[in-house]
C-alpha positions in Angstrom: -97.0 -10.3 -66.0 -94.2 -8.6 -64.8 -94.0 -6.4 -68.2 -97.6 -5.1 -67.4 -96.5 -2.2 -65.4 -92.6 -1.1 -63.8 -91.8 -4.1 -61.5 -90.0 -3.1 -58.3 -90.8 -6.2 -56.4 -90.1 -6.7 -53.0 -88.1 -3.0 -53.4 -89.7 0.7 -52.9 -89.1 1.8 -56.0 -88.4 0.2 -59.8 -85.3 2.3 -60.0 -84.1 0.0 -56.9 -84.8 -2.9 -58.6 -83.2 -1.7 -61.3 -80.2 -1.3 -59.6 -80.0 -4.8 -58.2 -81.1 -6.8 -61.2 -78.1 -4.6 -63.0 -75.6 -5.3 -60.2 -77.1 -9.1 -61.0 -76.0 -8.7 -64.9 -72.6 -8.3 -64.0 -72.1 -10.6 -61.7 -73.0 -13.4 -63.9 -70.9 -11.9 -66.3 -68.3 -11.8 -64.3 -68.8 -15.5 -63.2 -69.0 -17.0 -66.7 -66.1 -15.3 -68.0 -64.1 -16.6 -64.7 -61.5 -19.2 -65.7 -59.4 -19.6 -62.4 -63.3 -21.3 -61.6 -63.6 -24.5 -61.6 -66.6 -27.0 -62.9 -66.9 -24.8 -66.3 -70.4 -26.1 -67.0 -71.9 -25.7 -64.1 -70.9 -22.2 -63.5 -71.8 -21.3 -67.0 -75.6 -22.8 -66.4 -75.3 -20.8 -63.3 -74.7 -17.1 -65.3 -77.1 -18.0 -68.1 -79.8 -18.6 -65.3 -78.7 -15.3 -63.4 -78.4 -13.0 -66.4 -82.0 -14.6 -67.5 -83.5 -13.3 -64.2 -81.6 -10.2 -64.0 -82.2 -9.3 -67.1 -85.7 -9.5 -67.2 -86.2 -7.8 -64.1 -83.9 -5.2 -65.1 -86.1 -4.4 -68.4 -89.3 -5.0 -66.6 -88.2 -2.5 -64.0 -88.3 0.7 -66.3 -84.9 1.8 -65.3 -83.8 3.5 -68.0 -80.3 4.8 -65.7 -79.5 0.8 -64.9 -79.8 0.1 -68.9 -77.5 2.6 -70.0 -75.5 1.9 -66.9 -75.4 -2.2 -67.5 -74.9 -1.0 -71.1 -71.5 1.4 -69.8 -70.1 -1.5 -66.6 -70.1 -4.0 -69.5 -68.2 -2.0 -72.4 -65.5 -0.8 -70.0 -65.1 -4.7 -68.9 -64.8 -6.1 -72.9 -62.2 -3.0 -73.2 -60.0 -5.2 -70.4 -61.5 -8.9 -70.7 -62.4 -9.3 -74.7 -58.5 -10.1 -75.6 -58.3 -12.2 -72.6 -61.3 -14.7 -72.7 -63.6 -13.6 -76.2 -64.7 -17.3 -76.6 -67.4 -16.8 -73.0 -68.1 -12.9 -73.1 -68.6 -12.7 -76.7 -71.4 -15.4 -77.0 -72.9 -14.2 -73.1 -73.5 -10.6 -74.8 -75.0 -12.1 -77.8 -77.5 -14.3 -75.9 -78.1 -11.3 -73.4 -78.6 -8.7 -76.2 -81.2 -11.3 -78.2 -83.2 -12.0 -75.1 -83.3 -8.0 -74.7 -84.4 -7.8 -78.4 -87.2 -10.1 -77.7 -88.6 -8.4 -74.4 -88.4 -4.7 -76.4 -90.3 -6.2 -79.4 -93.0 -8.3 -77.6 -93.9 -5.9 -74.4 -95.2 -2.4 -74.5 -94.0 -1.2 -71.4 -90.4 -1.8 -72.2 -90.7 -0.8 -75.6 -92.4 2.8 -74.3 -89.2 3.0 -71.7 -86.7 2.6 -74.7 -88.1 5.5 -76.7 -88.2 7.6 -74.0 -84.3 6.7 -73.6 -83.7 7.3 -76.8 -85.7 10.2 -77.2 -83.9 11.7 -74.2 -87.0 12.4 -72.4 -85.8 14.2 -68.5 -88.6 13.3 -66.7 -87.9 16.2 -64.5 -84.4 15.6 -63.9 -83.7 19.0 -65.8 -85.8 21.1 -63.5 -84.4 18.7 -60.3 -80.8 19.4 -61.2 -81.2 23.2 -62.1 -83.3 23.8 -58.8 -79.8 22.0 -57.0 -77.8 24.0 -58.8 -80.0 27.4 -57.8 -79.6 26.1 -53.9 -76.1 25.5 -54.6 -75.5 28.8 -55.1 -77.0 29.6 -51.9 -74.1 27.9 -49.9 -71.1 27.2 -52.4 -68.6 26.4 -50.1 -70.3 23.9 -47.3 -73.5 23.0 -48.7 -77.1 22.8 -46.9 -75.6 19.9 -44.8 -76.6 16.1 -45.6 -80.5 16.5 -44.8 -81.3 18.7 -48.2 -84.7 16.9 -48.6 -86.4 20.6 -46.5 -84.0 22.7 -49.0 -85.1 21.0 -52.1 -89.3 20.8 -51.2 -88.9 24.6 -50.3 -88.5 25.0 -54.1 -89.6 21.8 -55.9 -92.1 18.9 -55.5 -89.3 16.1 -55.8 -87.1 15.5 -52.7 -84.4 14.1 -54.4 -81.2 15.0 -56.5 -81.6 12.1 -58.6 -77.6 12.4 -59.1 -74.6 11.4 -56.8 -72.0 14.7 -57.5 -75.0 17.0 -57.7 -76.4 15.2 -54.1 -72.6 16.0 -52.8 -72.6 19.1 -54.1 -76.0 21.0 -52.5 -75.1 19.0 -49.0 -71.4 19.5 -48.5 -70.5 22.3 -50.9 -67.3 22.5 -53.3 -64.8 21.4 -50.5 -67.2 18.2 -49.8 -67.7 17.5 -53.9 -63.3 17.6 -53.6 -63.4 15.1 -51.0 -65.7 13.4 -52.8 -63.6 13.0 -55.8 -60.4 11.9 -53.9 -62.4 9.1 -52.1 -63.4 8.0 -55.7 -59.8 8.6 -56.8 -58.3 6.6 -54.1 -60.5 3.6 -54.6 -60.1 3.8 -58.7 -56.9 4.5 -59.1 -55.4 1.2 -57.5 -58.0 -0.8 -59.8 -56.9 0.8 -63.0 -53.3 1.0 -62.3 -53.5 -3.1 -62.2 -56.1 -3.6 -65.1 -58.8 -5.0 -62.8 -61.6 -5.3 -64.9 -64.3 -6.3 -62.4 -63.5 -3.7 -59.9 -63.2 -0.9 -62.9 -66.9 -1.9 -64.9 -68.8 -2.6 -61.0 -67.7 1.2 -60.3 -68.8 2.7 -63.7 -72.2 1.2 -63.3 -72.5 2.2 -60.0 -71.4 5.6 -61.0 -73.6 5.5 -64.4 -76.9 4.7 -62.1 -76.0 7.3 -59.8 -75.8 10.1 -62.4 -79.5 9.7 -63.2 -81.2 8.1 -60.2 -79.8 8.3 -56.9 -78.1 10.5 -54.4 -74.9 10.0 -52.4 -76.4 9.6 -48.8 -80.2 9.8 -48.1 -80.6 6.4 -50.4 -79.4 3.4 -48.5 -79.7 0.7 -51.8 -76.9 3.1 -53.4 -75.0 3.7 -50.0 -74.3 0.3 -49.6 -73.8 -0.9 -53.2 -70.7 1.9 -52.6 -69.3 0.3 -49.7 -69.9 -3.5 -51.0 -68.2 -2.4 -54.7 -65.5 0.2 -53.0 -64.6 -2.9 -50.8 -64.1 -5.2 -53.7 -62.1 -3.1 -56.1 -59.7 -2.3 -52.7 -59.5 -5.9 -51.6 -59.0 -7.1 -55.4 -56.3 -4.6 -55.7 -54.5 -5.6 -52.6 -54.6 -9.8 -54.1 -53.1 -8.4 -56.9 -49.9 -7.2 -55.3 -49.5 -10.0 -53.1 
C-alpha cells in the first residue's frame, strides 16, 4: 500500500523520508561490504534486510533527489571499494538494482516519479532558484540573513531554496557561500587524501540531496545528517592516522 501515493511516514514530508531511507541504503552497503566485521552471515542477512526496507521506502517516497543521490554516494564508493572487496558489493548492487526494477515495473507511482526524472521535469525548482538568484542580487555580499523564508514569499509561493549553496548564498552572501566551501573543504579533504570510501560516498549523497531538495539551515533532517556525516568522515580520518 505504500506505492499508492508518496510515503513520508512518520516524517513531514516524502523528500524526508527520502533522505533517511537513502542514508539507510548506504549504510547497509557499507555494513555488508565491511570485512574487519565479524559473524559474515549474519551481518550480510542484516544489509539484505536493511537495503529491502530502505529501498522500498526510498522508491515509495517519490524522492527523485535521494534516487539520483543513492545512485551518485554508491558510484563514488565502487570507484574506492570495487578492487577491494567486488565479491559483496557487486552481487549487493545486483540484488538492489532488480528489486528496483521490479517496484518501477509493477507500481504506477514510482514508475510516474522515474519519467518525470528522466524527463527532467523542475517542478518549480527553476522559478525557486531564479527568484534566489533575483534576491541574491539584492544583497551580494552578506545575504538576507539566515531567516529568508519573508524574502522568498515576498516574490514566490514556495518558502524554500530547495538547494544547499543557493540557501547559503541568499542568507549569508558570497563571503558566507566562501566559508561555506572551506568548511566543506576542510571536512573532505582529509577523507580523500586517505581514500576513505565511506566518509567520501555519505558526503556526496548528502551533497546530491541537497542540490535538489533542501537548504543549509532552516531544515533540521538535513542539518543534522551534516553534523552526524561531517563527524564521521573527521573521526574516520583521524583512525586512519593513528
Amino acid at each position: 500500500d505504500i506505492f499508492g501515493t508518496r510515503f513520508q511516514g512518520s516524517t513531514s514530508n516524502p523528500n524526508i523520508m527520502g533522505i533517511y531511507a537513502g542514508l539507510g541504503i548506504m549504510i547497509s552497503v557499507y555494513l555488508a561490504a565491511d570485512k574487519n566485521s565479524g559473524m559474515p552471515i549474519l551481518r550480510l542477512l542484516i544489509a539484505l534486510a536493511v537495503i529491502l526496507l530502505s529501498g522500498a521506502a526510498l522508491l515509495a517516497s517519490g524522492s527523485r533527489a535521494s534516487w539520483v543521490a543513492v545512485i551518485g554516494g554508491l558510484a563514488c564508493y565502487m570507484v574506492f571499494e570495487l578492487r577491494r572487496n567486488p565479491k559483496t558489493i557487486i552481487p549487493l548492487l545486483a540484488f538492489l538494482s532488480i528489486a528496483a526494477a521490479y517496484i518501477f515495473t509493477q507500481f504506477s507511482l514510482p514508475k510516474q516519479r522515474l519519467e518525470l526524472l528522466l524527463k527532467g521535469y523542475p517542478a518549480l525548482r527553476d522559478q525557486i532558484w531564479e527568484n534566489s538568484l533575483n534576491l541574491f542580487t539584492d544583497k551580494p555580499f552578506f545575504g538576507h540573513g539566515l531567516d529568508t523564508r519573508a524574502a522568498l514569499l515576498q516574490n514566490h509561493q514556495i518558502y524554500s531554496e530547495h538547494n544547499i549553496f543557493l540557501s547559503v548564498l541568499l542568507a549569508l552572501g558570497t563571503f558566507g557561500l566562501l566559508a561555506y566551501c572551506v568548511l566543506l573543504f576542510t571536512v573532505c579533504r582529509p577523507t580523500l587524501k586517505n581514500r576513505d570510501a565511506v566518509g567520501l560516498s555519505a558526503m556526496t549523497f548528502l551533497m546530491c540531496v541537497g542540490m535538489f531538495g533542501f537548504d543549509f539551515y532552516a531544515d533540521q533532517h538535513f542539518m543534522v545528517c551534516f553534523i552526524i556525516v561531517s563527524v564521521v568522515c573527521l573521526q574516520r580520518s583521524y583512525k586512519s592516522r593513528n
